[in-house]
N, C-alpha and C positions, 0 to 999 in steps of 0.2 A: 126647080129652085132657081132662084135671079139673084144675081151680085151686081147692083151698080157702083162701077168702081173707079175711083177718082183719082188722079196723080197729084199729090197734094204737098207742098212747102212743111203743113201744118195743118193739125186738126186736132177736135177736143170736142168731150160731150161733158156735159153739167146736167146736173139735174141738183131740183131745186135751188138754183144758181149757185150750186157747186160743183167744180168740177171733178168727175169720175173717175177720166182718164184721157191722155193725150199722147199725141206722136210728133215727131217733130218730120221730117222728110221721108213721105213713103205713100201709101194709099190709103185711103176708107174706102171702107167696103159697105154698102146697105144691101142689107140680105133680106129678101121677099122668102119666105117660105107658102108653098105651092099643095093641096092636099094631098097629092099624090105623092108627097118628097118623103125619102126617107136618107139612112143612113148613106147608101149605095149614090143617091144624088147630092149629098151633101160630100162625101169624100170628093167627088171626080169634079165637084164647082171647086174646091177647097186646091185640088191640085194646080186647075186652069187659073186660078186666081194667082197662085203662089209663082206660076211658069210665066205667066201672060206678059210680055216685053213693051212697056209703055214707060220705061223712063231711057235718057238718052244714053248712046256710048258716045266715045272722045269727038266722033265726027256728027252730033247732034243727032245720031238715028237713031230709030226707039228699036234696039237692041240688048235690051237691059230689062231683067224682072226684079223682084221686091227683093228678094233671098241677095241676088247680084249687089244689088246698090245699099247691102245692109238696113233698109229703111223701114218704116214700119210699118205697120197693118192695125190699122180700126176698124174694129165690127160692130156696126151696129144692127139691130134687128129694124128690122122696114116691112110691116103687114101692108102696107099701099101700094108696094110697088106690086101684091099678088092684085093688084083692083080686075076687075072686068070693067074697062070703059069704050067697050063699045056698043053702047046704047046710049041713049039719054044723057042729062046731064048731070048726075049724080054717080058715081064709082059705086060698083056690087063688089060686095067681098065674099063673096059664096064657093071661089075658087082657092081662100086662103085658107093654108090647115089651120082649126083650134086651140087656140093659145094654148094651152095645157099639155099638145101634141107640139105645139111650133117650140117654144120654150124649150122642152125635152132637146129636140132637134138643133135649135142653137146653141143650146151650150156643147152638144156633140160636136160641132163646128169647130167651137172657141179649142175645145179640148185639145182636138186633132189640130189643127190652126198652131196653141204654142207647144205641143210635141214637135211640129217641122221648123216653125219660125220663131227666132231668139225676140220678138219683140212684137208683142200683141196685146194693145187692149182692145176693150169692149163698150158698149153700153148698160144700160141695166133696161132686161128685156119687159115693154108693158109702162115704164115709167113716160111721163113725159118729159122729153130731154130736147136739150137746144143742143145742134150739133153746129159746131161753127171749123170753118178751115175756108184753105187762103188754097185753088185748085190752080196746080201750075201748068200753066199751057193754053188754055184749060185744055185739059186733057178727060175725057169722062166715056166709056165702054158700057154697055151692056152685055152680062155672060149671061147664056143661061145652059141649064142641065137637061 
């Protein structure tokens, strides 16, 4: 499982140029689902996301996680980030679970995600959505499981 995770002012996903759901000061998260991933990968990304210390304390160090600085958490589902690109110049998706499995799997995420954190939205998994945010730092991580 991969979580690209962003330190973010602000973020906001729309679909059909509405929007869904927004955060004001915290992260997005684009979560690749992996065919191998299951619950067991999804909790222990879910925990490293929630701990992982990218925003600042009083002397500008990144000794501050999500839960610390109150802020909030946007999940969006991201099947690209499972791509195989290396080969050619075309991205294979042959390594990303099945939507019907992935989906399952993401919303397990969202579930456990607002049982620990007071402030989580999502996307809507499969739709085409514009994700827009303002990335502060930029600050942007790769986790994976």
């Amino acid at each position: 499982m991969l979580a690209l995770i962003q330190r973010v002012t602000n973020a906001a996903v729309a679909v059909d140029n509405k929007v869904i759901s927004e955060i004001g000061p915290g992260m997005l998260v684009l979560l690749g689902i992996e065919k191998a991933d299951g619950r067991e990968e999804a909790d222990n990304l879910l925990k490293k996301v929630l701990a992982y210390r990218i925003f600042p304390d009083d002397e500008g160090k990144m000794n501050l996680n999500v839960q610390q600085i109150g802020g909030g958490l946007l999940v969006v589902s991201q099947f690209t980030l499972a791509a195989d690109t290396n080969k050619g110049l075309r991205p294979g998706f042959s390594s990303a679970k099945p939507p019907a499995e992935a989906e399952q799997l993401y919303e397990y995420f969202l579930k456990q995600a607002k049982s620990l954190h007071h402030d989580v939205g999502q996307g809507s998994f499969g739709a085409d959505m514009k994700v827009s945010l303002v990335n502060d730092g930029p600050v942007t991580f790769m986790l994976k499981t």
